[in-house]
N, C-alpha and C positions, 0 to 999 in steps of 0.2 A: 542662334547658337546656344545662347542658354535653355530653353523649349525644349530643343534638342539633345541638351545634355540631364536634363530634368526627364524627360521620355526615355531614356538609355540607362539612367540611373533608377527609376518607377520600375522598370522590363527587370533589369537585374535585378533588383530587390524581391518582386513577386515570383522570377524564373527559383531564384533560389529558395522562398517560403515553401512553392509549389514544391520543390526536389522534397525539400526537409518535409514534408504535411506528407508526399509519400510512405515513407518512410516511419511515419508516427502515427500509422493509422493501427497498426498494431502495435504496442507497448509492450515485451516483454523485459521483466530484470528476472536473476536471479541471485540470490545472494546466499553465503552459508554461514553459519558460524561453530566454531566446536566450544561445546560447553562443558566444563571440569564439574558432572552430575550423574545420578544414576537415572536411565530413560523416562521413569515413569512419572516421577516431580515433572521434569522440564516439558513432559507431553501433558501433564495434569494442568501446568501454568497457563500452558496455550490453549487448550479447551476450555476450559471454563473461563469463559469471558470475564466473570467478577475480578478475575485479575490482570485483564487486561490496562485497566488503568497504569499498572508498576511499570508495564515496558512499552507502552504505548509513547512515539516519539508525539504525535497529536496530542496526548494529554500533556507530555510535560512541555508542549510548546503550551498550552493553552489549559492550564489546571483548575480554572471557574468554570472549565465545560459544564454542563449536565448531561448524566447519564444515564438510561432507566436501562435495564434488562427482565426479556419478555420471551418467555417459552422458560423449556428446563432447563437452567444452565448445564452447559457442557454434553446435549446431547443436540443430535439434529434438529432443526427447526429451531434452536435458541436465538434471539438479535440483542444485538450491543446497538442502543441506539446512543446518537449521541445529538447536542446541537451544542456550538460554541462560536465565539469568537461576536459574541453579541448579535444573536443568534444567524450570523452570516454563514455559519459552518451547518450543515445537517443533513442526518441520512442515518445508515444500520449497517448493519453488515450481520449475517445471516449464516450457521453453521448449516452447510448443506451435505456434507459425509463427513465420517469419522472411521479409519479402521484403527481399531486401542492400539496405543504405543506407536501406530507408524506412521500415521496420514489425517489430514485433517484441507477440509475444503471450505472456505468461506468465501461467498458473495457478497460485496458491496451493494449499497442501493444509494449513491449519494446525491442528494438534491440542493444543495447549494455548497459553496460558490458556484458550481457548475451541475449537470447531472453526468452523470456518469456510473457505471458495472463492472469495476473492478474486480478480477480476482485474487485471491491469495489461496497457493497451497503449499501446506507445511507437508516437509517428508524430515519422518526421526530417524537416523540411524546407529546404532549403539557400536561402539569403538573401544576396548579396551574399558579404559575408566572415564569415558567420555562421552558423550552423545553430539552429533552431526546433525543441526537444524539446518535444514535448508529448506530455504521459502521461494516461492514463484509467484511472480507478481505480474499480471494480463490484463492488458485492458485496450478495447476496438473503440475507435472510435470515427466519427465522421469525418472529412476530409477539410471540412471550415475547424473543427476543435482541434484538427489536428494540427492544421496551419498556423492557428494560434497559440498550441502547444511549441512548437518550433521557435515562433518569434519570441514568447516568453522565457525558452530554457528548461521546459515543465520537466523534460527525463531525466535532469538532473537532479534537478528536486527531491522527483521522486525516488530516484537511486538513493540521494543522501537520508532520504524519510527512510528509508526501508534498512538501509545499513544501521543507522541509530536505533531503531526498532531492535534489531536483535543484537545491537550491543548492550542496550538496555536490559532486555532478556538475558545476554549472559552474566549481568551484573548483579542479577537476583539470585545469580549460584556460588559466584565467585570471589564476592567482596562482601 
């Protein structure tokens, strides 16, 4: 009886990882924020990586990170590299388009705690006396990471990492 109920409870715990790993093999969030600025500050903030440190919610979880930047800042081909967390954290992330003032595309490359190719892409849109950030955030992944994304709560996470992100960013306009 117990075998049997130990087998019953095994089945439902992996039927249900299995649902949820479905389900997390693609990761999209999107998030927006309206920020009290004129377009061209708040699209210069986010391209040039050098300030990324201000609203980055990873830096201010972890502000002994080290950081190098490698290409031209703020044009394609720039990387924010980063390693933290004694050196358990590491990876880049990579400006791969830019249209001025409206869009901006960066590639992740992150190699620890896990690997992974996340995307982020910013869209500006200017609103009276405000600008409309809105970020999208994608990332595939295999169907064991993603199982293990599920058992962990990882979407959530990363929803909550990406909301503070650009609450951070509107705090560089607003306070």
């Amino acid at each position: 009886m117990i075998i049997t109920t130990l087998l019953v409870l095994i089945a439902l715990f992996l039927s249900i990882g299995f649902y949820n790993a479905s389900k997390l093999q693609h990761i999209h969030i999107q998030k927006k924020v309206t920020i009290q600025s004129d377009l061209e500050p708040v699209f210069n903030q986010v391209v040039y990586l050098k300030n990324f440190p201000k609203w980055s919610p990873f830096y201010e979880a972890d502000p002994s990170q080290k950081i190098k930047i490698t290409g031209n800042d703020g044009n394609i081909g720039a990387k924010y590299h980063w390693e933290g967390n004694g050196g358990k954290d590491l990876g880049y992330q990579e400006i791969k388009k830019i249209t001025p003032n409206s869009y901006i595309k960066m590639v992740c490359d992150i190699e620890k705690p896990f690997k992974a190719n996340p995307t982020f892409e910013y869209h500006f849109t200017k609103q009276d006396n405000s600008v409309l950030v809105t970020q999208d955030f994608n990332l595939k992944s295999g169907f064991v990471d993603a199982f293990f994304m599920g058992l962990f709560g990882a979407k959530k996470d990363m929803e909550k990492m990406n909301a503070r992100g650009l609450e951070l960013l509107k705090k560089i306009f607003e306070h």
